[in-house]
C-alpha positions in Angstrom: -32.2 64.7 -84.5 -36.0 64.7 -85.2 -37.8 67.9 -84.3 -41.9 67.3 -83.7 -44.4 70.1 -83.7 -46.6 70.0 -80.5 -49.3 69.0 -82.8 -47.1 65.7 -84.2 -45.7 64.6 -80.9 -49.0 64.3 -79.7 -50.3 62.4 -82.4 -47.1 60.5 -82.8 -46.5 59.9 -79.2 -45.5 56.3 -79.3 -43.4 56.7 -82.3 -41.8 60.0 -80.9 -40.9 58.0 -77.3 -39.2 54.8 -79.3 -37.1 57.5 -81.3 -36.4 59.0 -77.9 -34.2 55.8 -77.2 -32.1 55.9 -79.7 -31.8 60.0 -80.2 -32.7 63.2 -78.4 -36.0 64.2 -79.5 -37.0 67.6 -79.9 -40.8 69.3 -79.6 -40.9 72.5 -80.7 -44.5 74.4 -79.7 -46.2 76.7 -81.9 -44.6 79.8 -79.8 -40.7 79.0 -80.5 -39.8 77.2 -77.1 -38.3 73.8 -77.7 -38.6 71.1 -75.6 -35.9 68.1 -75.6 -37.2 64.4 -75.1 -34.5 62.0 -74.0 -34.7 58.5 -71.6 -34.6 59.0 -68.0 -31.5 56.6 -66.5 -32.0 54.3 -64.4 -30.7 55.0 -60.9 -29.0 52.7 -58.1 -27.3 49.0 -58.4 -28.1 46.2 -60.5 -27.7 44.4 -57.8 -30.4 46.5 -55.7 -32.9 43.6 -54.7 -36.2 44.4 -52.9 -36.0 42.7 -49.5 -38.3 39.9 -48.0 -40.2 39.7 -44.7 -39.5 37.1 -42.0 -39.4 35.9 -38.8 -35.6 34.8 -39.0 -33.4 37.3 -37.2 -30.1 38.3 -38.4 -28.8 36.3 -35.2 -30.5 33.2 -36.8 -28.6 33.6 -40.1 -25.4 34.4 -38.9 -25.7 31.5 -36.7 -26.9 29.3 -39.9 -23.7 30.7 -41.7 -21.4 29.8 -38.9 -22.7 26.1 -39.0 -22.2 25.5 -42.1 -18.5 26.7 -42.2 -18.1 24.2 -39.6 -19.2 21.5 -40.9 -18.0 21.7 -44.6 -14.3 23.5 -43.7 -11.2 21.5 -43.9 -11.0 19.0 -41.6 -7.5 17.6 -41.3 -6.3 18.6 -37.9 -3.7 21.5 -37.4 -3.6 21.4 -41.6 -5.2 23.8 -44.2 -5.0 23.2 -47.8 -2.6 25.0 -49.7 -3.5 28.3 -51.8 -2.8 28.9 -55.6 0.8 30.9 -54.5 1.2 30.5 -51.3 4.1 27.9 -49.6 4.2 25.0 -48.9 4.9 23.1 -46.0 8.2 22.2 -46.8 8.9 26.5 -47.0 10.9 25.7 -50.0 8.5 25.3 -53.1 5.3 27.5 -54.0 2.4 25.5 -55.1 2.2 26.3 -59.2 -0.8 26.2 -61.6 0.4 22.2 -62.5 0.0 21.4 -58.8 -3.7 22.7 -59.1 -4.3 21.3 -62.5 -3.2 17.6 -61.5 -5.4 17.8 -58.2 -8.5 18.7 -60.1 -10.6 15.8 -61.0 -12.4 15.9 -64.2 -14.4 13.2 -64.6 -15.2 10.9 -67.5 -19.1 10.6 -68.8 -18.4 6.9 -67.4 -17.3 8.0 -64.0 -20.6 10.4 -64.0 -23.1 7.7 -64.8 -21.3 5.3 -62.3 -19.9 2.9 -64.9 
């Protein structure tokens, strides 16, 4: 731990502040009190966002939500796909990893460029 007179901290501030990052600092003034320099944390949520002003009410996108469930949801009547783990229709079988790894498509670079 680096300990700075008044006089070098001052002159060193920039120095003394990228030391501060990595270490506690320490300014000792010319009368015996010591100061200690450390980074200041950050407070709140990375995922904090600052919010927007608009005309759309929360109505509006709750409404805009609801539409689009409808119109991309599952559309076979009185049927809803089957769930890693859950049953099946048949109450017999649970659907396993296999069933889930055979139904996903993954495409070819031919089937991509529509060869």
């Amino acid at each position: 731990m680096k300990v700075y007179t008044y006089s070098q901290a001052r002159q060193n501030l920039s120095e003394l502040l990228n030391k501060a990052q990595r270490e506690e600092v320490l300014i000792r003034r010319r009368d015996g009190t010591i100061f200690s320099v450390v980074p200041k944390r950050k407070t709140g949520s990375p995922f904090d966002v600052m919010g927007i002003s608009t005309e759309i009410s929360t109505e509006d996108i709750l409404s805009a939500i609801q539409e689009s469930r409808g119109r991309y949801s599952y559309k076979s009547e009185g049927s809803q796909p089957l769930r890693f783990g859950e049953f099946s229709g048949d109450a017999a079988s649970m659907s396993t990893w296999e069933d889930f790894a055979i139904a996903e498509w993954r495409p070819t670079d031919e089937e991509l460029d529509g060869s």
